[in-house]
C-alpha positions as CSV (number, residue, x, y, z in Angstrom):
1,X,6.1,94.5,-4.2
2,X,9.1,95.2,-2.2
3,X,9.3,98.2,-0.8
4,X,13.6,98.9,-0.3
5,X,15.2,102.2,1.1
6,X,19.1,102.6,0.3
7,X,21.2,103.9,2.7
8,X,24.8,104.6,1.9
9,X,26.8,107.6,2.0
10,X,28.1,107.7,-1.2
11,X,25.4,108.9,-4.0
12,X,27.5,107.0,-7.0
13,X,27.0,103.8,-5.2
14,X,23.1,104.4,-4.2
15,X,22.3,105.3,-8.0
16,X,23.6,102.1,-8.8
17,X,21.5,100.0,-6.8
18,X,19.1,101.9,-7.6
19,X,19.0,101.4,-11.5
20,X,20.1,97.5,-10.7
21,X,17.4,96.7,-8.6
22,X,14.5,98.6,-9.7
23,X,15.5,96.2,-12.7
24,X,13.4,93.5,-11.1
25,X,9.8,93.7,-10.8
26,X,9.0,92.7,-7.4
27,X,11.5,95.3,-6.4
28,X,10.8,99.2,-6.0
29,X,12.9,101.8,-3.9
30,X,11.0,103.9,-1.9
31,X,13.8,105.9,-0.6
32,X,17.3,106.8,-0.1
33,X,19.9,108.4,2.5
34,X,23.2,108.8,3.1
35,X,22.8,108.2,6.8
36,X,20.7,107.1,9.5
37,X,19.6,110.0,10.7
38,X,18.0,110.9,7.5
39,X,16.3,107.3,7.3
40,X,14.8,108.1,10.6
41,X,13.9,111.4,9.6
42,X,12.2,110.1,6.1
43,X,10.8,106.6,7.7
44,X,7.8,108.0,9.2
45,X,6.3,109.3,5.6
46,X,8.2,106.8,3.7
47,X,7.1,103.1,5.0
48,X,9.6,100.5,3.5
49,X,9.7,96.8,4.1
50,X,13.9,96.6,3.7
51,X,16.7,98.6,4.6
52,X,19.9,98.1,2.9
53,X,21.7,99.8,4.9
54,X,25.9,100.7,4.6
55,X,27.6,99.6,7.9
56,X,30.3,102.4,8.4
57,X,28.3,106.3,7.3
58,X,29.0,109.5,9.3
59,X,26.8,110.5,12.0
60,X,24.5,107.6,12.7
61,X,26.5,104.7,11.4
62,X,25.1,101.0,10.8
63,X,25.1,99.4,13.6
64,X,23.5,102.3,15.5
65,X,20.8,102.7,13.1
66,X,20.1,98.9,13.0
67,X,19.9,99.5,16.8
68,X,17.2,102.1,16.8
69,X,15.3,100.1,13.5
70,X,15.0,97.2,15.8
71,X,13.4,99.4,18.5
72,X,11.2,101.5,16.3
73,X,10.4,99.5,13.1
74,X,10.4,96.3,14.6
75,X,8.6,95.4,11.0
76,X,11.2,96.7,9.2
77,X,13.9,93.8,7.7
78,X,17.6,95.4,7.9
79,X,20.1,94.0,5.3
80,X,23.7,95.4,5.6
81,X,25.9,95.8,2.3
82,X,29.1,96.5,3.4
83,X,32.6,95.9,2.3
84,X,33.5,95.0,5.4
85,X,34.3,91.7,6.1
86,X,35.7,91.0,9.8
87,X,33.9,88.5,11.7
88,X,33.3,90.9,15.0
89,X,31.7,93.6,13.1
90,X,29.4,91.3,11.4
91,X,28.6,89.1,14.4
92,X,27.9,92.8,15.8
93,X,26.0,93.9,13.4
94,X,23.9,90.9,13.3
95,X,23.3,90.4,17.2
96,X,22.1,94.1,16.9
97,X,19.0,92.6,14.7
98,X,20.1,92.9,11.0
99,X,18.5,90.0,9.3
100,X,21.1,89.8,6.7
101,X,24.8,90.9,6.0
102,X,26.4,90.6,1.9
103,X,29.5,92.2,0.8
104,X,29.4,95.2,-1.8
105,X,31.2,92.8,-4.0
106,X,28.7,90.5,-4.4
107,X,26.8,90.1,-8.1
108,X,23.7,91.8,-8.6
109,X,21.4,88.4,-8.5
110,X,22.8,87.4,-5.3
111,X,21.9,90.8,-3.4
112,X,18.6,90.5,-5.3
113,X,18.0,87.2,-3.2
114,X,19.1,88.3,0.1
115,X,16.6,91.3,-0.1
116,X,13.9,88.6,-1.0
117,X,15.2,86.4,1.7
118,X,15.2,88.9,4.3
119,X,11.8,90.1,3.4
120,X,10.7,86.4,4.0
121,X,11.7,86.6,7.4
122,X,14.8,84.4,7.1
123,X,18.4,85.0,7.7
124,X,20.8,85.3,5.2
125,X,24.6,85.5,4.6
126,X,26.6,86.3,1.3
127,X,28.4,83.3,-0.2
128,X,31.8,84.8,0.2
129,X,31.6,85.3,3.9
130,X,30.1,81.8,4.2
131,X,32.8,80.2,2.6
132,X,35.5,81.6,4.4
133,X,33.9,80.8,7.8
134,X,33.6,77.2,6.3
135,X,36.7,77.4,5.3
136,X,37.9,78.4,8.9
137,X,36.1,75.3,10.5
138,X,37.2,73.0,8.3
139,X,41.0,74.0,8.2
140,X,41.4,74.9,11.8
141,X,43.2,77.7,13.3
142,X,46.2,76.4,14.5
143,X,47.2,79.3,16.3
144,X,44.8,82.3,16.8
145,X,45.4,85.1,15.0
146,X,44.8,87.4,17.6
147,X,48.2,86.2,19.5
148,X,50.6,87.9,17.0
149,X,48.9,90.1,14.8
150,X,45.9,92.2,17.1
151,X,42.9,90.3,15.7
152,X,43.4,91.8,12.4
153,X,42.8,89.7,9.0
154,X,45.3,88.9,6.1
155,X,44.2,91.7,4.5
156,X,44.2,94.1,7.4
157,X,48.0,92.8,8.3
158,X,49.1,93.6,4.3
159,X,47.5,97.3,4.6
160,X,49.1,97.8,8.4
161,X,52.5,96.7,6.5
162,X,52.2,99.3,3.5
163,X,50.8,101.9,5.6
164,X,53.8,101.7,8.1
165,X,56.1,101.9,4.7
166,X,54.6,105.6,4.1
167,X,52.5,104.5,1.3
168,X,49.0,106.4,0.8
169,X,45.3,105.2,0.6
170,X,46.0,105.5,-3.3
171,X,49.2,103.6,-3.8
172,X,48.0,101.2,-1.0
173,X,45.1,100.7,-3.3
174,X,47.0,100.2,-6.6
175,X,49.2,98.0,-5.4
176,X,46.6,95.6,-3.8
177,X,44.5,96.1,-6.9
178,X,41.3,97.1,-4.7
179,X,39.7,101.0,-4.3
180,X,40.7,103.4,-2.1
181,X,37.6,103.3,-0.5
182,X,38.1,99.3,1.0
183,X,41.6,100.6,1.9
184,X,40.2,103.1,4.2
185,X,37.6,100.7,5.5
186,X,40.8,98.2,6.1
187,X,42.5,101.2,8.3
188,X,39.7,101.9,10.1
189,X,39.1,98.7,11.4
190,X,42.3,98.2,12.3
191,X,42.1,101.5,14.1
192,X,39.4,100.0,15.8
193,X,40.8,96.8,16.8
194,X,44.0,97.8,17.9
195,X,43.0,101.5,19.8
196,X,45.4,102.9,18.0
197,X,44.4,107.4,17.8
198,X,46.2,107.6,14.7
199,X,48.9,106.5,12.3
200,X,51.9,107.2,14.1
201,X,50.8,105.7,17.4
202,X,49.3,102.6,15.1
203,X,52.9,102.1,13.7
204,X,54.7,102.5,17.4
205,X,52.3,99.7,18.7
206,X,53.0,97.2,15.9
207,X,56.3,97.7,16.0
208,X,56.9,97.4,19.5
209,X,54.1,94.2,18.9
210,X,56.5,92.4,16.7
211,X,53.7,92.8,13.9
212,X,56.0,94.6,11.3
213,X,58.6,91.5,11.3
């Protein structure tokens, strides 16, 4: 039996995988938390074998608790679900000492394998995020991304446009047909990567960039 502990803040999502997974029989969940600080607090009477563990979660995020898993619960397998999909956070995320990385859109039989992978003391990597870097190789990259745009995706270049329009998380979301929850994770990493503080000082630097054009 597997022993899994969910860590995500957002209870909807948890009770999901919850009810999905404990649908397999080699699967059990021992435990759940909304960040890392409660994992830590809960690990030391709650022995898991897998963390799936959310990548961006007030207080201790992700990568941080990955960080202290490694060091404390060398034992214990970490397998990010995430929505986010840049190849810096990942590669972060995964140098840190998760075992595993899958996107939050990914079906239910293919996070069931990664969790039986990971357990197994392998490495894996959703299909999705395979592909595109497959993709990327095979294609080329003419001219680096990061020479016009600030490192950021497709995706992250569409939201920068609509958010410098005045549009909101919401409409942003309707009118890319996603939720306003992978909008927010799109602005936050292109908060991160370009060091913008806020919105208005994001929209300055992309305009003065050339991004906007």
């Amino acid at each position: 039996m597997i022993r899994l502990f969910l860590v995500d803040d957002h209870a909807v999502l948890r009770a999901g995988l919850r009810i999905l997974l404990q649908q397999e029989d080699s699967l059990e969940v021992v435990g759940e938390a909304e960040n890392g600080e409660q994992l830590l607090a809960q690990l030391p009477t709650t022995p898991c074998d897998v963390v799936l563990l959310d990548l961006h979660m007030p207080g201790l995020d992700g990568l941080a608790t990955t960080q202290r898993l490694r060091a404390e619960y060398p034992d214990v397998r970490v397998l990010v679900l995430s929505m986010v999909d840049n190849e810096q956070s990942i590669g972060q995320v995964l140098a840190a000492g998760a075992s595993g990385y899958v996107l939050k859109n990914a079906g239910h039989d293919e996070i069931v394998v990664a969790v039986r992978t990971v357990f197994a003391g392998r490495r894996f990597l959703c299909s999705e995020l395979g592909l595109a870097m497959l993709n990327k190789v095979l294609i080329g990259s003419p001219e680096p991304v990061v020479k016009t745009t600030g490192g950021l995706s497709a995706r992250e270049q569409e939201v920068l446009h609509l958010v410098a329009e005045g549009l909101t998380t919401a409409q942003i979301a309707d009118k890319l047909f996603t939720s306003p929850r992978t909008v927010e994770t799109h602005r936050q990493n292109i908060m991160e990567k370009t060091g913008a503080k806020n919105t208005a000082a994001l929209i300055k630097l992309a305009s003065t960039q050339g991004w906007l054009t």
